[in-house]
C-alpha positions as CSV (number, residue, x, y, z in Angstrom):
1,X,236.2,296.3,63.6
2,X,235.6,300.3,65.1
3,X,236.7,299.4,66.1
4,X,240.9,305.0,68.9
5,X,237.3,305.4,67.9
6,X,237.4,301.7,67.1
7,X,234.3,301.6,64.3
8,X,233.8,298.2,65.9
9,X,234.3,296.4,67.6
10,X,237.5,297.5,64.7
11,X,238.1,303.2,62.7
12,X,240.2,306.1,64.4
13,X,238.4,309.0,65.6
14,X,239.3,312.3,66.4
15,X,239.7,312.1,70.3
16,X,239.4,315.3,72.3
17,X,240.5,314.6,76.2
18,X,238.1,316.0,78.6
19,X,240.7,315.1,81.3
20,X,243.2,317.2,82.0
21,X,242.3,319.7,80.2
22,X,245.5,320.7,79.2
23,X,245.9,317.7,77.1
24,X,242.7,318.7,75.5
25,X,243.6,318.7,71.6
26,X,245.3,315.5,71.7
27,X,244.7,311.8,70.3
28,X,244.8,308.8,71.9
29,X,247.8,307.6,69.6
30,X,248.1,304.1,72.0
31,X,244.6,303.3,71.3
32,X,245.0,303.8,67.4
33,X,248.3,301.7,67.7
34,X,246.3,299.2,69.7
35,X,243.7,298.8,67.7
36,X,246.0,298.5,64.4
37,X,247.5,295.9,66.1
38,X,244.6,293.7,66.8
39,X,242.5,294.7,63.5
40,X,245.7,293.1,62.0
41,X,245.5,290.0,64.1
42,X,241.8,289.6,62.5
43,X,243.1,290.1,59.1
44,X,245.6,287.2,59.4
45,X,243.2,285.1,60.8
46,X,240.0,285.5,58.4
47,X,242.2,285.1,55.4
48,X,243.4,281.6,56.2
49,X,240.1,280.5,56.5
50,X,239.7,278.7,52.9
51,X,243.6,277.5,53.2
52,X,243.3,274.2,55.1
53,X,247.1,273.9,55.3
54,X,247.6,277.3,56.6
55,X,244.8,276.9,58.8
56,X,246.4,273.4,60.4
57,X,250.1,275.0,60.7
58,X,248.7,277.6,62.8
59,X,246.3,275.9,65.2
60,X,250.3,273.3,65.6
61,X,252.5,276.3,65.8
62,X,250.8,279.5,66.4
63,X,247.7,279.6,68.3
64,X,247.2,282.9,69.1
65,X,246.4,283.9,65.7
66,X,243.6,281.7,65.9
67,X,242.1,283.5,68.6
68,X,240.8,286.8,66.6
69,X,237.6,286.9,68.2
70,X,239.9,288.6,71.4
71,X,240.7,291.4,69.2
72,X,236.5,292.6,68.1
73,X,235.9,292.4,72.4
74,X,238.8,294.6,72.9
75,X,237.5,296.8,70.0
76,X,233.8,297.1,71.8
77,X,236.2,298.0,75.2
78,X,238.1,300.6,73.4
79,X,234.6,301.9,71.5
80,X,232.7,301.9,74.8
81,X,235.9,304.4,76.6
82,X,236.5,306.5,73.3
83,X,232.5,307.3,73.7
84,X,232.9,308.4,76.9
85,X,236.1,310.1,76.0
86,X,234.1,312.0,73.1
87,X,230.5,312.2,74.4
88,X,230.4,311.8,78.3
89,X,230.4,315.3,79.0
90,X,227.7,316.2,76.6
91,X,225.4,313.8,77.8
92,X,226.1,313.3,81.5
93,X,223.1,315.5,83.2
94,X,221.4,313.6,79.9
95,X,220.7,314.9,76.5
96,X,217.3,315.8,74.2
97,X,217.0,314.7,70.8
98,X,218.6,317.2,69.2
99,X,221.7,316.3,70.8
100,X,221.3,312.4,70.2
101,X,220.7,313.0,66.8
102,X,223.7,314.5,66.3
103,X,225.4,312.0,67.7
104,X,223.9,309.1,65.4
105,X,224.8,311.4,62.8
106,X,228.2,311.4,63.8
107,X,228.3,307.6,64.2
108,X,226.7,307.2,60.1
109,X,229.5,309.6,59.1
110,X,231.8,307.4,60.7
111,X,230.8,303.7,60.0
112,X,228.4,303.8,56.8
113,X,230.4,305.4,53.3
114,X,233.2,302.4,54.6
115,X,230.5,299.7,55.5
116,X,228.3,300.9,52.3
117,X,231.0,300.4,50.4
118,X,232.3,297.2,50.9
119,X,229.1,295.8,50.5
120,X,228.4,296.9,47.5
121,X,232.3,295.6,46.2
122,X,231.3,292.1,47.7
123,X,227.8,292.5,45.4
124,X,229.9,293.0,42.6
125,X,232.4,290.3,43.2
126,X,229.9,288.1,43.8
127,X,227.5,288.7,41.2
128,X,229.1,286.8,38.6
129,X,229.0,283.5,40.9
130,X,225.0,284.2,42.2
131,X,222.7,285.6,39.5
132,X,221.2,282.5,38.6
133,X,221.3,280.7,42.0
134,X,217.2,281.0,43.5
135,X,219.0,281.9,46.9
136,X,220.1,285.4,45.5
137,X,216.1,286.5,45.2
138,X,215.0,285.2,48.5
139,X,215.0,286.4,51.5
140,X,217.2,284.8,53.8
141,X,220.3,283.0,53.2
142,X,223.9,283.7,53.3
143,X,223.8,285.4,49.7
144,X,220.2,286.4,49.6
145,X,218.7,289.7,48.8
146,X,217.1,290.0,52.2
147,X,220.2,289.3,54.1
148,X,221.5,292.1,52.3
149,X,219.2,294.7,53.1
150,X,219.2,293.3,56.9
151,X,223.1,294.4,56.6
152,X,222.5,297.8,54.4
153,X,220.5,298.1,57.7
154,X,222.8,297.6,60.3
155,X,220.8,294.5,61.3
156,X,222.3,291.3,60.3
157,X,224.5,290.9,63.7
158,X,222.1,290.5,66.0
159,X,218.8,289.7,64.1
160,X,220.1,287.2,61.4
161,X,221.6,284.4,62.9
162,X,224.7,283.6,60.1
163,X,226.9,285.1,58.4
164,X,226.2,287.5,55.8
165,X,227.5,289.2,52.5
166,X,230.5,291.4,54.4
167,X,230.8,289.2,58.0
168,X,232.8,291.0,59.5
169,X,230.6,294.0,59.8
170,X,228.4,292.2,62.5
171,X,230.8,293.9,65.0
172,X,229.2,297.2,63.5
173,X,225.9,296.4,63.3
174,X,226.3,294.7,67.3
175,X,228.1,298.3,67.9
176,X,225.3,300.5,66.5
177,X,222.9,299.2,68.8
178,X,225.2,300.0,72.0
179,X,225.3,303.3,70.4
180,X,221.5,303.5,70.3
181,X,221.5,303.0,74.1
182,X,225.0,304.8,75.0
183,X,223.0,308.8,76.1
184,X,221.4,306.4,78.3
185,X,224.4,305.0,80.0
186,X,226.5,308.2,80.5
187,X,224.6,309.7,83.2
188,X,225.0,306.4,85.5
189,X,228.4,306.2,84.3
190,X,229.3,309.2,84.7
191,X,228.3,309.7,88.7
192,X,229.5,305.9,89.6
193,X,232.6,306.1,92.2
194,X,235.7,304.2,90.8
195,X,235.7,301.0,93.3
196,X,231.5,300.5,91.9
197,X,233.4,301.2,88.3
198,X,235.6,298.2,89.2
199,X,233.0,296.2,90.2
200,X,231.1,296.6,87.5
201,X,233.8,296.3,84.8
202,X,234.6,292.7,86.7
203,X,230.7,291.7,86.2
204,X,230.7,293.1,82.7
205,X,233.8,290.9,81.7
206,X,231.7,288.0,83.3
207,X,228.8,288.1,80.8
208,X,230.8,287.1,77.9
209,X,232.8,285.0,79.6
210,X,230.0,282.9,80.9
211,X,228.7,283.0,76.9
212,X,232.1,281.6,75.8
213,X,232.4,278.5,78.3
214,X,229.0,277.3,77.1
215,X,231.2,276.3,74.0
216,X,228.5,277.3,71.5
217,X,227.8,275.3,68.1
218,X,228.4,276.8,65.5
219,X,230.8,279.4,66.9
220,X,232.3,279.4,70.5
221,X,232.6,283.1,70.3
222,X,228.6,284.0,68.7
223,X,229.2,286.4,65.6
224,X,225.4,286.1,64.8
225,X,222.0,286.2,66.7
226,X,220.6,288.0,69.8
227,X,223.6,286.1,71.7
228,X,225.7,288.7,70.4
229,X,224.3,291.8,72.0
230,X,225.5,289.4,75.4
231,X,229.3,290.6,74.1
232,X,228.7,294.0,72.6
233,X,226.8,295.8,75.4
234,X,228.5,294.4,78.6
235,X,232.2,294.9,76.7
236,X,231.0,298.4,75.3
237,X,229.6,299.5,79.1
238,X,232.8,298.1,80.2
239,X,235.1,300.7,78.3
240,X,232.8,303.7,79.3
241,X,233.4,302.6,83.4
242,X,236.6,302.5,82.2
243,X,237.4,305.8,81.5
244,X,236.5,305.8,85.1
245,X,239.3,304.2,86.0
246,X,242.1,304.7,83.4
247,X,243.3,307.9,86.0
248,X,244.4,305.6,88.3
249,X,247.4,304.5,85.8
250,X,247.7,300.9,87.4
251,X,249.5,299.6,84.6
252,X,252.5,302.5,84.7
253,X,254.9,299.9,86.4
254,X,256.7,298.4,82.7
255,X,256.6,294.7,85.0
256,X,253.1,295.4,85.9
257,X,252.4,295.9,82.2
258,X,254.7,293.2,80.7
259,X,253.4,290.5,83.7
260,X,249.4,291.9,81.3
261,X,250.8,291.2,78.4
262,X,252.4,287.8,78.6
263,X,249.7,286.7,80.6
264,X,247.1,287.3,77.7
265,X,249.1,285.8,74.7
266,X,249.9,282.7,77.5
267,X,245.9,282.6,77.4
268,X,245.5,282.8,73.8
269,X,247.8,280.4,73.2
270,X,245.8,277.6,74.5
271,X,242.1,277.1,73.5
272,X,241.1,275.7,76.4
273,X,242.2,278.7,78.2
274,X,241.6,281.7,75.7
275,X,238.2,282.3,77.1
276,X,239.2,283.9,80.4
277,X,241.1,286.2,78.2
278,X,238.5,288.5,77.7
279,X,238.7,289.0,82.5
280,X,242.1,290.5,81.0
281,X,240.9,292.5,78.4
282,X,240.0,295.9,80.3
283,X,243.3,296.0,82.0
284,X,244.8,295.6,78.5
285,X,243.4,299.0,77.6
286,X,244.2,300.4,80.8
287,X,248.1,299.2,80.3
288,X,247.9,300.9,76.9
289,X,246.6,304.1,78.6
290,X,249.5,303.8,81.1
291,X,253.2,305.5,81.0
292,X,254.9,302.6,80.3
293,X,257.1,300.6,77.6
294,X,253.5,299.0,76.1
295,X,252.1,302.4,75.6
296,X,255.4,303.6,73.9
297,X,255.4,300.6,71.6
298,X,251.9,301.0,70.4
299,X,252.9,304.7,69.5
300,X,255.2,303.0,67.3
301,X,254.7,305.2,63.7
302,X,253.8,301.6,62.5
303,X,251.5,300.6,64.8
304,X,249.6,304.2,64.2
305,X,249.4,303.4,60.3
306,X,247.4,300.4,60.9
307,X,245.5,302.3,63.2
308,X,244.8,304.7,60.9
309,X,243.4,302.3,58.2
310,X,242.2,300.0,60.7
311,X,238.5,300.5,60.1
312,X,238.6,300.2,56.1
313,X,241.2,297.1,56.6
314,X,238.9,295.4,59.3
315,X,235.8,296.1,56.5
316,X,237.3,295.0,52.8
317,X,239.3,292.4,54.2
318,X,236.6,289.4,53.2
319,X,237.0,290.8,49.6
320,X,240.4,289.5,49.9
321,X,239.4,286.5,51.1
322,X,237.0,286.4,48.2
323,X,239.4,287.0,46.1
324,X,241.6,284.3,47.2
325,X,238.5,281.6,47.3
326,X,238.1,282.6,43.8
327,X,241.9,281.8,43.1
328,X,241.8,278.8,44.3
329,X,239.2,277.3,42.6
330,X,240.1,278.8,39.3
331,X,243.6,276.9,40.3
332,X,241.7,273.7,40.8
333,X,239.2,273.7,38.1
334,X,242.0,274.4,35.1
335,X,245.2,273.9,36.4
336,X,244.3,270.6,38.9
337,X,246.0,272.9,41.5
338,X,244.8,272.2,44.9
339,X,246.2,275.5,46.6
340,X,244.3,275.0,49.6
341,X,246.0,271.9,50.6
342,X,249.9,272.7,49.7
343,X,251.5,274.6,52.2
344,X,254.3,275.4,49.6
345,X,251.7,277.2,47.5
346,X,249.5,278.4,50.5
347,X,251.4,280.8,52.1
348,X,252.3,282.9,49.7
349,X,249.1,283.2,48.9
350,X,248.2,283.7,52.5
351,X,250.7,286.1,52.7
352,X,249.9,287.8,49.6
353,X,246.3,288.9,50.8
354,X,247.4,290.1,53.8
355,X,249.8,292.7,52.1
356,X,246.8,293.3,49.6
357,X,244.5,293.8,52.8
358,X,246.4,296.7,53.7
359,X,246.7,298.0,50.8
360,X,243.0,297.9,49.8
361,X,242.3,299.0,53.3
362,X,244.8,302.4,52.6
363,X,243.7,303.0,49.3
364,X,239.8,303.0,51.0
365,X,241.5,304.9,54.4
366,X,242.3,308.0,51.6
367,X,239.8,307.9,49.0
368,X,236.5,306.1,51.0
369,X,236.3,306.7,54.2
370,X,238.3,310.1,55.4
371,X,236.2,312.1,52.4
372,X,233.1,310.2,52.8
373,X,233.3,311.2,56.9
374,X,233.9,315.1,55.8
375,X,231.2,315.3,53.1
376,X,228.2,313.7,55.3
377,X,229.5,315.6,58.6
378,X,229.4,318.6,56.3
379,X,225.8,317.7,55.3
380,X,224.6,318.1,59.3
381,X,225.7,322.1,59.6
């Protein structure tokens, strides 16, 4: 999740407004508090995963927190208009290599010390568990050698079909390939007229929304295989038309903006009905980009820490789910604890790994990412 400069889609970037130009040193702070928000929504729903009795109190009392996949297709939305944002005016009579270069450079900078990282960690961890199981040395499989390569490669979201080592990095390697293709979508973005932006952003939001109702096997909402690149690059074009749009501040009415809001978690609150979410989605980010009370909540000091750690959160969260795996069947096998299933014991330990999330995702924020980001920037000039 970049997923703003959302490092899928869950990362912050350094936004420079090309419209008005007076505004032209500032950040998005909404987006950042935005994205925070949602890359935290992920967090909590990931590390449930191996606690059944979590897991079951929150598909009965809170569905919404169920629904994480919303949060990575607002992520590609918020990636798609932070591009545009950043890049649009550099590439919108087109670009030469030189120029597209720099801009992959840029994008390695930004996603790989974090994503490098926390692949190597989940090597580590998992080392212990897998040197003498066959599936390490081959070449595919979930903890194979070859899968992780695929995902030192930025492959393994749309070209392996499961998960892999670090899962929730498929939003970044789905994300890198939008980039590959985003110099070629800025010039036609750039000259479309706001009512074909509309139109188009409606069609985009249609693509994934067709993918969803098929009701896939094994995931409703396809984290792996070609299907993916059916969410990233219709979402992804979606937030550059955006930035088409977002001067029309729709969303600036606080009822227009709370009527948004309450409509999506009513959506995501129901399975059957948290597909047609992601028609809302767009206008979400518009809302945030809006003079309203949303916008001044997600600038919430908060809010803007999660932001800021959002990308290194979104990436070394699955260690903590590792790590929690590991506890519980250390629990079981010497203690005749079963964790999983005992809600008493569960949630604290649910709990527990979201506080640790963050603070892994800080200490990696400080120490990984922001001087990792400098130093390879630094190597371009």
């Amino acid at each position: 999740m970049q997923h703003a400069e959302l490092e899928p889609a869950v990362a912050q970037p350094e936004v420079r407004m090309v419209l008005p130009p007076k505004r032209a040193a500032l950040r998005i702070h909404e987006l950042d508090g935005l994205r925070g928000m949602l890359a935290l929504m992920v967090v909590c729903y990931h590390l449930y995963g191996s606690l059944a009795s979590v897991r079951d109190l929150l598909h009965d009392r809170l569905v919404i927190l169920t629904q994480a996949w919303y949060a990575v297709d607002v992520f590609f939305l918020m990636s798609g208009f932070v591009m545009m944002h950043v890049y649009g005016k550099a590439f919108s009579q087109g670009a030469g290599l030189k120029a597209f270069f720099r801009f992959m450079w840029a994008r390695v900078a930004r996603l790989y010390p974090v994503h490098v990282f926390a692949m190597t960690a989940m090597l580590l961890i998992m080392l212990p568990v897998l040197y003498r199981q066959p599936e390490l040395y081959a070449w595919q499989g979930r903890y194979s050698l070859g899968a992780y390569v695929g995902s030192l490669l930025m492959l393994h979201g749309p070209w392996i079909d499961y998960r892999s080592w670090n899962y929730p990095a498929w939003s970044i390697s789905a994300e890198w390939h939008a980039y590959l293709l985003f110099p070629l979508m800025v010039p036609w973005v750039a000259r479309i007229g706001r009512v074909g932006a509309i139109l188009a952003v409606i069609a985009c939001t249609l693509v994934p929304l067709a993918l969803y109702l098929q009701n896939l096997q094994p995931d409703q909402y396809p984290t792996n295989g070609v299907l993916v690149l059916l969410r990233v690059f219709p979402l992804f074009l979606a937030g550059a038309l955006l930035y088409r749009i977002a001067p029309a501040h729709w969303f600036g009415s606080g009822l227009a903006a709370a009527v948004l809001v309450l409509a999506t978690v009513v959506a995501l609150s129901h399975e059957q009905w948290a597909p047609w979410a992601v028609l809302l989605a767009p206008a979400m980010v518009l809302s945030a980009l809006s003079g309203n009370w949303f916008q001044a909540a997600l600038r919430r000091p908060v809010l803007l820490f999660f932001g800021k750690i959002s990308y290194s959160m979104y990436m070394t969260h699955a260690l903590v789910e590792t790590l929690i795996v590991l506890v519980c069947r250390v629990a079981r096998r010497y203690f005749q604890l079963d964790i999983a299933s005992d809600l008493q014991l569960a949630f604290p330990l649910w709990a527990g790994g979201i506080v640790l999330a963050i603070v892994v995702g800080y200490a990696v924020w400080r120490w990984v990412e922001e001087p990792a980001r400098k130093w390879v920037m630094s190597l371009q000039t």
